[in-house]
PADREN-804214 format. One line per 10 residues: their letters; for each residue x, y, z of C-alpha. Coordinates in steps of 0.5 Angstrom, whole numbers, plus 500, padded with zeros to 3 digits. Last residue first. Layout:
N
A = X,Y,Z ~ ...
# end
This chain:
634
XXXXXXXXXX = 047,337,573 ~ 043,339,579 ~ 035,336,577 ~ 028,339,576 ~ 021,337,575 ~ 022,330,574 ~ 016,325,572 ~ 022,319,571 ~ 018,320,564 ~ 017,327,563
XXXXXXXXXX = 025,327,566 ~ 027,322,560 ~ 025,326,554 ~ 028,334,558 ~ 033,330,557 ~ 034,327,550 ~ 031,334,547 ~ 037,338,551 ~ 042,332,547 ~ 039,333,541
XXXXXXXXXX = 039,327,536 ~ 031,324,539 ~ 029,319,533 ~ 030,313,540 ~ 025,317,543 ~ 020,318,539 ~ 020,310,537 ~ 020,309,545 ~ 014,314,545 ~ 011,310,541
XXXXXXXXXX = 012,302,543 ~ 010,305,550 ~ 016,306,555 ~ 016,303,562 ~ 021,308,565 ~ 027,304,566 ~ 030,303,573 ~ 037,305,576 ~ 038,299,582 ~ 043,295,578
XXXXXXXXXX = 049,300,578 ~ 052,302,584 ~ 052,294,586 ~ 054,293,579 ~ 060,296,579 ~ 061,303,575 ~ 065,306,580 ~ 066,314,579 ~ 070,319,576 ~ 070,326,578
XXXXXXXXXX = 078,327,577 ~ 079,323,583 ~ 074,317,585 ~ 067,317,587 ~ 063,310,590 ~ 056,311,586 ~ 050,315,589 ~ 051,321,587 ~ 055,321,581 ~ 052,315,578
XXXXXXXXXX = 044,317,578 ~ 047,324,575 ~ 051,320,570 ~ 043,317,568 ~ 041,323,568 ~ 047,326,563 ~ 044,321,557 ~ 049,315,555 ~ 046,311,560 ~ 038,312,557
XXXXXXXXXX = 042,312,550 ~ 045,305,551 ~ 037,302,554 ~ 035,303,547 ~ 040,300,544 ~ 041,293,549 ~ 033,293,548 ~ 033,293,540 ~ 040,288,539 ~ 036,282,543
XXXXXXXXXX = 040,277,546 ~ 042,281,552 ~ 049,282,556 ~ 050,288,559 ~ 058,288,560 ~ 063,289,565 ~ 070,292,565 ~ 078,290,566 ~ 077,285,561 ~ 072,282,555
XXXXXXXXXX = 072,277,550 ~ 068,277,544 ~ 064,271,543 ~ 057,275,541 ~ 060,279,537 ~ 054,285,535 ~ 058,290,540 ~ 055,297,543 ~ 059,302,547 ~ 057,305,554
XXXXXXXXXX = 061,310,556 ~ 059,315,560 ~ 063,321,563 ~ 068,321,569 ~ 070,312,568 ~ 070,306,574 ~ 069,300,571 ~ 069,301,564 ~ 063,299,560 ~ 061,295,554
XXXXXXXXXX = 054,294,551 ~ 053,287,548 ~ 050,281,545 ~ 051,274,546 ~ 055,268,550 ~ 059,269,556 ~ 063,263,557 ~ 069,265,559 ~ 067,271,564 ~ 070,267,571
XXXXXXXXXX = 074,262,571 ~ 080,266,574 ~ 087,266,574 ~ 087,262,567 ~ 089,256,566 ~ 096,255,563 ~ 099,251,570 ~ 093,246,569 ~ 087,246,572 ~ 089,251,579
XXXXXXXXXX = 092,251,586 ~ 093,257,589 ~ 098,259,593 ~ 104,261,588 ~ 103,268,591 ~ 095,267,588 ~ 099,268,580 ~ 106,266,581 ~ 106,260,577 ~ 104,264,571
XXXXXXXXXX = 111,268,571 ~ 115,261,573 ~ 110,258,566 ~ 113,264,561 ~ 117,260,557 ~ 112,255,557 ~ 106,259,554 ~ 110,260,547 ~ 112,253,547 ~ 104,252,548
XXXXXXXXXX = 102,257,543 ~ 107,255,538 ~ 106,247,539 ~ 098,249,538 ~ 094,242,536 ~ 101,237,540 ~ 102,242,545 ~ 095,243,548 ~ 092,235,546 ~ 098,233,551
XXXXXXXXXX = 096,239,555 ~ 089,238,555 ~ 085,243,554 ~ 081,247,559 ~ 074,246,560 ~ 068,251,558 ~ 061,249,558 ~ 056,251,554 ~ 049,249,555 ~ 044,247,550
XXXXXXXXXX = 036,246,552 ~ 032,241,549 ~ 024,242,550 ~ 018,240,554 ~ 019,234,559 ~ 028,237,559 ~ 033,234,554 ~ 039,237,556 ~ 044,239,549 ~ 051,240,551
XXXXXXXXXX = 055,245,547 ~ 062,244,549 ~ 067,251,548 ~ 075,248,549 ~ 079,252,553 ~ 086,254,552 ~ 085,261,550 ~ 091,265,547 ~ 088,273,548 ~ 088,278,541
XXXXXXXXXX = 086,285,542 ~ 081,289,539 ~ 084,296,540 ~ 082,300,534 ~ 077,295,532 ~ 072,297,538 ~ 074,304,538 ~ 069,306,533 ~ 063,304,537 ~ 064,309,543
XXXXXXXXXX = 069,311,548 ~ 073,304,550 ~ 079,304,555 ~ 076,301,560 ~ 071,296,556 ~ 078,293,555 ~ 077,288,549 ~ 078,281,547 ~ 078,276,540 ~ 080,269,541
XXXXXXXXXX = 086,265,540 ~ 088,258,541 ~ 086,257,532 ~ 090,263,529 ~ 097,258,532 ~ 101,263,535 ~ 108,266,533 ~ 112,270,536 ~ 118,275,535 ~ 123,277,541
XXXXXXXXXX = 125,284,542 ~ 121,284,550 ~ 115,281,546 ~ 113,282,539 ~ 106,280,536 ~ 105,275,530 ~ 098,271,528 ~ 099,264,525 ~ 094,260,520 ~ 092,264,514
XXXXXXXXXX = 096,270,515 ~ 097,275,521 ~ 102,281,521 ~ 103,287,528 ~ 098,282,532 ~ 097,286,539 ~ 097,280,544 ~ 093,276,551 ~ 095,271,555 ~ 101,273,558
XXXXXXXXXX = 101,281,559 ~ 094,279,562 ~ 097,275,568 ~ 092,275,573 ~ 088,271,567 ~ 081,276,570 ~ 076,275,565 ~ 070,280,565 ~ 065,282,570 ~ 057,281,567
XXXXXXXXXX = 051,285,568 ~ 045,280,565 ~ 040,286,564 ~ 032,287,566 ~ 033,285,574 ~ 040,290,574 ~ 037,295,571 ~ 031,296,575 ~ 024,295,572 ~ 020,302,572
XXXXXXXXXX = 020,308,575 ~ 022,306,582 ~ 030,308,582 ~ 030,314,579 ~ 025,316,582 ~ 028,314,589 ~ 035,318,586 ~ 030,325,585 ~ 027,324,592 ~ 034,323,595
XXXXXXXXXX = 036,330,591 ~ 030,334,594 ~ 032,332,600 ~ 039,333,600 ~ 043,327,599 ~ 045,321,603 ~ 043,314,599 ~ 046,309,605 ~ 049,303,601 ~ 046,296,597
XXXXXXXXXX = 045,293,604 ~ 044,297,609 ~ 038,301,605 ~ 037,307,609 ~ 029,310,610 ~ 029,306,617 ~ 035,309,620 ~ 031,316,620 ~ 034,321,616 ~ 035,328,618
XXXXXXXXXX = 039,332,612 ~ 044,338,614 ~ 045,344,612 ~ 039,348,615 ~ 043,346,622 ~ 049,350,619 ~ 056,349,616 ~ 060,355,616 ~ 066,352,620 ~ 065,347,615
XXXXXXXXXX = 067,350,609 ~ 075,348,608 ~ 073,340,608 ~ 068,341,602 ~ 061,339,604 ~ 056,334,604 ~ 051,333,609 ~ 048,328,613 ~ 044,327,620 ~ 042,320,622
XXXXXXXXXX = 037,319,627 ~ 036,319,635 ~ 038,313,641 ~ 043,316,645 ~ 051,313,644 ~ 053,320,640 ~ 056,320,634 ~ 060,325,630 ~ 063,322,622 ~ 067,327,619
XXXXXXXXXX = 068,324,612 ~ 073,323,608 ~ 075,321,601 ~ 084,318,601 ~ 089,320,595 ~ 094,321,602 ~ 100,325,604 ~ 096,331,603 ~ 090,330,607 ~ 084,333,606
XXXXXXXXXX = 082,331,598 ~ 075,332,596 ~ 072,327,594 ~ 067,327,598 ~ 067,331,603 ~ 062,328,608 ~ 059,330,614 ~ 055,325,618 ~ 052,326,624 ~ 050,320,628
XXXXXXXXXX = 045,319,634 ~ 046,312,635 ~ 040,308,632 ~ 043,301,635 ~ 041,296,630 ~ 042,301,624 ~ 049,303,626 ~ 051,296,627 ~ 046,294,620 ~ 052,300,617
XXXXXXXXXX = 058,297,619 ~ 056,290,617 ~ 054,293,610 ~ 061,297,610 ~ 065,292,605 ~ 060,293,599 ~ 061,300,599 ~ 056,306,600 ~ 056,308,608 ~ 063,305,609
XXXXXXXXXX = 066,310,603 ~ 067,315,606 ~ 074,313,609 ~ 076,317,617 ~ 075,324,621 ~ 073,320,628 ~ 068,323,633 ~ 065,318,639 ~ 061,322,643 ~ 059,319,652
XXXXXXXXXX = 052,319,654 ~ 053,312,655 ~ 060,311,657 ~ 064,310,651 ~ 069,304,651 ~ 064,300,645 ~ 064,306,643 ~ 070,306,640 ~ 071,299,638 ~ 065,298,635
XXXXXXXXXX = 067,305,630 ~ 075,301,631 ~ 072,296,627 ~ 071,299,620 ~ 078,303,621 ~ 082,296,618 ~ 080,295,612 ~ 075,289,610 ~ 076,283,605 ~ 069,279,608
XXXXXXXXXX = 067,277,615 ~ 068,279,622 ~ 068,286,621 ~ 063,289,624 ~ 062,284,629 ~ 068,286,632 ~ 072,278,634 ~ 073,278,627 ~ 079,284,627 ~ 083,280,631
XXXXXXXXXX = 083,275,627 ~ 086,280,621 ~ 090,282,626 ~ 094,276,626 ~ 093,274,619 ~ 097,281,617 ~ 093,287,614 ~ 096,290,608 ~ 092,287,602 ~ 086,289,607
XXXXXXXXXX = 087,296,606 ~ 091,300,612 ~ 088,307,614 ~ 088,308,622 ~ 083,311,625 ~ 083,319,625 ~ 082,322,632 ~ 076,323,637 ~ 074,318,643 ~ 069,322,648
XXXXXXXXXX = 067,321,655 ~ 071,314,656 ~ 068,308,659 ~ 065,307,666 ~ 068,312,670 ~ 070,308,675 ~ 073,302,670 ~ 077,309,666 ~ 079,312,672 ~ 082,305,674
XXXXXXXXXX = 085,303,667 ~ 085,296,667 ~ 078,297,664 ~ 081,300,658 ~ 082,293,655 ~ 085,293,649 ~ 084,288,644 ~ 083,291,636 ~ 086,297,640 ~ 093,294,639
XXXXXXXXXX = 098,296,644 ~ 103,302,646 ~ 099,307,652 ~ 099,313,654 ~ 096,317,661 ~ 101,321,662 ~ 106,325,667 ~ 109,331,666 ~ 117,331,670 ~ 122,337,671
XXXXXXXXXX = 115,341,669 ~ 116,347,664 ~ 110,351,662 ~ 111,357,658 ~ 107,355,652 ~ 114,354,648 ~ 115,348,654 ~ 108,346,655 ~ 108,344,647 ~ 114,341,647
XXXXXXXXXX = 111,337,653 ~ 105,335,649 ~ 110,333,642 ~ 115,329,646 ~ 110,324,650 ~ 106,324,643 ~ 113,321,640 ~ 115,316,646 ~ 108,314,644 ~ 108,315,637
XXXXXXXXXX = 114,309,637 ~ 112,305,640 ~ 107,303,636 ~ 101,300,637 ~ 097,307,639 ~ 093,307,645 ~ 092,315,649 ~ 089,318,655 ~ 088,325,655 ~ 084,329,662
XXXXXXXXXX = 087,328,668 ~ 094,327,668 ~ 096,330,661 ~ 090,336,663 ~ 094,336,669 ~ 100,338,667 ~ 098,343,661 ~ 095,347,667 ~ 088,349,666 ~ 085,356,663
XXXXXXXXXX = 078,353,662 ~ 076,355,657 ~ 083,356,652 ~ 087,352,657 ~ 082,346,655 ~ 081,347,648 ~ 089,349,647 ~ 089,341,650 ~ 084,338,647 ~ 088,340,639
XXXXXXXXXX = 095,338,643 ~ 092,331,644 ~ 089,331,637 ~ 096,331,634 ~ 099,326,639 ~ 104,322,634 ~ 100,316,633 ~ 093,317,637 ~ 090,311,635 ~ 084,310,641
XXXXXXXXXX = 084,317,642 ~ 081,318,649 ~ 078,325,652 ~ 076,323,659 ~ 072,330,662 ~ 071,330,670 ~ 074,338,668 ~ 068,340,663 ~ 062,340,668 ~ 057,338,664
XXXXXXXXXX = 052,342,662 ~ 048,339,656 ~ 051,345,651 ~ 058,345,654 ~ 059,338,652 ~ 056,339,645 ~ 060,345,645 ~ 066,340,646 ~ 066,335,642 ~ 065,341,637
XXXXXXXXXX = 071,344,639 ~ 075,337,638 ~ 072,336,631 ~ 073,343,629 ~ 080,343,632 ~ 082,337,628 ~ 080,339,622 ~ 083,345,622 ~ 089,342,625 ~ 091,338,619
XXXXXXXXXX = 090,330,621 ~ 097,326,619 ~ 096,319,617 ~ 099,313,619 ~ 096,306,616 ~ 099,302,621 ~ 101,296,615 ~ 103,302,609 ~ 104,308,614 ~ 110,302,617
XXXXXXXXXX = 113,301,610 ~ 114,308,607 ~ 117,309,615 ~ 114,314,618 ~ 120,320,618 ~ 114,325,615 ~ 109,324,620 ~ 115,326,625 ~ 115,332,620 ~ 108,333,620
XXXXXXXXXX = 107,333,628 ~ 113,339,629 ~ 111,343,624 ~ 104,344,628 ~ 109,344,634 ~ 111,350,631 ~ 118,351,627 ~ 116,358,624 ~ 119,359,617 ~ 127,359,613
XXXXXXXXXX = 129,353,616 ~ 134,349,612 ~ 140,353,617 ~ 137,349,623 ~ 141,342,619 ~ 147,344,618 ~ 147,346,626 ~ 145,339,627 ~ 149,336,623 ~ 156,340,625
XXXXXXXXXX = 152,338,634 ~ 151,330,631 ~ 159,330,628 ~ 162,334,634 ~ 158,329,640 ~ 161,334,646 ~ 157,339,642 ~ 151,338,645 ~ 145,334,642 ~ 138,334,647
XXXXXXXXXX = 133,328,647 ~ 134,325,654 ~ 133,334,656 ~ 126,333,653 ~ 126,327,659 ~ 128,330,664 ~ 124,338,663 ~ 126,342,666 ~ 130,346,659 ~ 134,352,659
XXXXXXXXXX = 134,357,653 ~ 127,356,648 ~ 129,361,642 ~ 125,357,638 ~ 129,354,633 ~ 135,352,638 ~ 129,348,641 ~ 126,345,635 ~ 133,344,633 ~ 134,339,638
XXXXXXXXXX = 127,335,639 ~ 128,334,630 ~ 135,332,631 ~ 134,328,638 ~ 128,324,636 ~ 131,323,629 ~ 137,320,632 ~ 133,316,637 ~ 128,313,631 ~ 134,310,627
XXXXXXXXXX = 133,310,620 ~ 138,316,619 ~ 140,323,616 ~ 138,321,608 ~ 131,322,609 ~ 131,328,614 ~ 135,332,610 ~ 132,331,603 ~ 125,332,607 ~ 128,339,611
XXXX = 131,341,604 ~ 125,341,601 ~ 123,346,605 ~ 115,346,607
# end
């Protein structure tokens, strides 16, 4: 696209009727498209009795050195969408080659069962600027050759909760008559501006009499939970779906959708893939599980559909009879050419609700579930551990430049501190580690206000120590450590904003969180997200550790032997079909993806050969025989 287009538009005006009018405007001039009907069009119309506007507007046609089409048209009122509304409304723009796969095979499916398309009640249920509308209309002109006019009145119905995208998808579907040769004084639509969290689509009487909606298509809105406002976070708990935990927004408008389906109506939404792999989609997935819907799922991993957004997608068909799940994975340009023979079937019954749906091919899913079984799984033979969370590491935590036998120095903001050696313990980024070497290059130092107390509990048979981490007191803070303390002081504003200043703590130094500060014994390191495997061995069982997880063990035998199993090319292919994908071919490394990886049951022998092992294509073709693999896709 013309960048002078975006410049233009960026520094034209904040106010959405100048924008209408400018973009209505030149789309008009643009096209050739002489007297216009149409009333409210003509609202949007600039004429030369407004010298600035008509100077600006013809500016502003010379930007345009290509088609201004209707597809144009929607990208550049996505486009015009605040920063702050696509942050909390979730705003996006649907290509039109995913639009017009989703709504051409709402229609097959359709077509295929006999119905008689005309009785059709198509509903996008977050329509923002009417993209999906456009694409039934063509549908429906090309199949049925029916006026623009009475596909508007008869056979779309929107909801979006900005004004806004109403008027915009007025705008948009009455272009789109107009350029087609269809211009109507007046088209009437079936738009609505409210929230789809609590809609009542059965005040609409064609809707109540035909008992919900034939289909519901689009792209639900996607707004993370950071982003949601209290209001809408009580709706959301009125949907089961999405009535606990930290959940973004499109989750419920799955429940919500076919909640507004009648029975033998398709729900067919391009939305996140990651509601059938994390921890926030469990209550999504027991819904889809409990009813049995019939589900197609196409995922495209991570692939990138939409330009505006770093966001993994899937197409998700799902009709309200009974049936079983059908998977598969492709890139989003390949699925016109997607077939039957490509797609998994999978009863409900064979997924894991709870730690994640594993959709692959069969082969693959046969390969995962060994993987799986083999032996004892790794989070019951391991202790998996996050690390500390201060909320305000760049506070705590120094690289000394100069130490000596009681201070260590850093600098900060061109200031030089100097902090008692006995507040400040070791600490390390699992993050940015890639083997041993590594550890002493980028130790750290973090200034720790806790005390370590060791308790012995007598029990019947023997004594137990447990440790106990609590803070030092102030008076006993400032007197011991007076520099740690100042040091400290002169960032507590900082420190107070941690929670947004809502959040109540020990003391004003303590730490964000208490989590991982008390985690005694060996370790091996990694990162929380990573595109090969890194696992790093530590024999210092007080070091501290942030922005990473940790296997935690006593016994320095286990931990090495189980570093060469994550460090070998089977395990990254356990992770990179099951693990949540990230851009760059990096995926999570959290416990949920990691804890069900199993480990063979190892003779004392075959763990001696296998440990001597140095070449990387012995190593696997080892670890294959023992998870009894015959063939695997690296």
């Amino acid at each position: 696209m013309n960048q002078n287009i975006l410049k233009y538009l960026r520094e034209y005006s904040y106010k959405e009727q100048d924008i209408n009018r400018l973009l209505v405007s030149s789309f008009i001039r643009i096209n050739g498209i002489g007297e216009v009907n149409n009333r409210f069009i003509r609202t949007f119309l600039i004429n030369n009795e407004n010298v600035k506007e008509y100077e600006q507007l013809q500016q502003f046609i010379t930007f345009f050195d290509i088609d201004f089409d209707i597809e144009l048209l929607l990208e550049l009122f996505e486009f015009v969408i605040s920063p702050e509304d696509k942050e909390v409304n979730g705003a996006v723009f649907t290509p039109n080659y995913i639009r017009e796969y989703i709504v051409s095979n709402v229609f097959n499916d359709f077509i295929s069962q006999g119905r008689d398309l005309n009785e059709l009640r198509f509903g996008d249920i977050a329509c923002g600027c009417g993209g999906f509308f456009k694409t039934i209309a063509e549908e429906y002109r090309v199949k049925l050759n029916k006026s623009y006019f009475d596909i508007y009145n008869e056979n779309i119905f929107g909801l979006d909760i900005q004004n806004y995208s109403i008027t915009r998808t007025q705008i948009l579907l009455c272009l789109h008559a107009i350029i087609n040769g269809e211009d109507r004084n007046e088209f009437y639509f079936n738009l609505h501006n409210g929230d789809a969290l609590n809609f009542d689509w059965n005040q609409i009487d064609v809707l109540r009499i035909n008992n919900g909606f034939d289909a519901i298509v689009g792209n639900p809105p996607y707004v993370g939970s950071s982003n949601l406002d209290n209001h809408t976070k009580n709706l959301m708990k009125n949907w089961s779906v999405s009535s606990t935990g930290k959940l973004d927004l499109y989750i419920p408008f799955f429940q919500i959708g076919l909640t507004w389906l009648n029975n033998s109506g398709i729900l067919s939404f391009i939305t996140v893939n990651n509601f059938y792999r994390s921890l926030n989609g469990r209550a999504l997935r027991n819904f889809f599980s409990e009813n049995s819907y019939e589900f197609k799922l196409i995922d495209f991993g991570s692939e990138q559909v939409f330009k505006s957004r770093l966001t993994y997608t899937c197409i998700c068909q799902i009709r309200k009879d009974r049936g079983k799940l059908t998977y598969t994975n492709t890139t989003p340009q390949n699925i016109n050419s997607l077939e039957n023979a490509d797609f998994i079937v999978f009863d409900y019954t064979q997924l894991n609700n709870i730690d994640g749906w594993q959709l692959e091919d069969a082969k693959t899913k046969l390969n995962l579930n060994k993987l799986e079984t083999a032996g004892f799984k790794l989070g019951d033979l391991f202790n998996i551990r996050n690390g500390f969370a201060t909320l305000r590491n760049n506070i705590y935590l120094f690289t000394p430049i100069e130490e000596d036998d009681e201070f260590y120095y850093f600098e900060k903001n061109k200031e030089r501190f100097q902090i008692e050696r006995g507040i400040c313990r070791d600490a390390i980024k699992p993050n940015i580690l890639k083997n041993e070497a590594d550890l002493n290059r980028l130790m750290e130092k973090i200034i720790f206000p806790y005390h370590i107390i060791e308790q012995i509990n007598d029990n019947l048979f023997e004594g137990q120590t447990t440790r106990i981490v609590k803070i030092i007191p102030e008076e006993i803070f400032h007197s011991n450590f007076p520099n740690a303390y100042h040091y400290l002081h002169s960032e507590k504003a900082e420190l107070s904003k941690r929670d947004k200043g809502e959040r109540e703590y020990d003391t004003w130094y303590a730490y964000g969180r208490n989590q991982a500060l008390n985690i005694l014994g060996l370790k091996i390191l990694f990162p929380y997200i990573s595109d090969k495997p890194y696992f790093v061995f530590t024999n210092d069982r007080e070091l501290l550790f942030y922005n990473g997880y940790a296997l935690v063990s006593d016994s320095e035998e286990d931990l090495m032997f189980v570093q060469k199993i994550l460090k070998t090319d089977i395990f990254w292919y356990y992770i990179t079909r099951t693990s949540k994908p990230y851009a760059n071919n990096y995926f999570a490394l959290a416990k949920n993806y990691i804890k069900n990886f199993s480990i063979p049951k190892f003779s004392d022998s075959e763990k001696a050969n296998f440990m001597r092992l140095r070449n990387k294509s012995a190593i696997n073709k080892f670890l294959l025989k023992k998870y009894n693999i015959t063939d695997i896709d690296y």
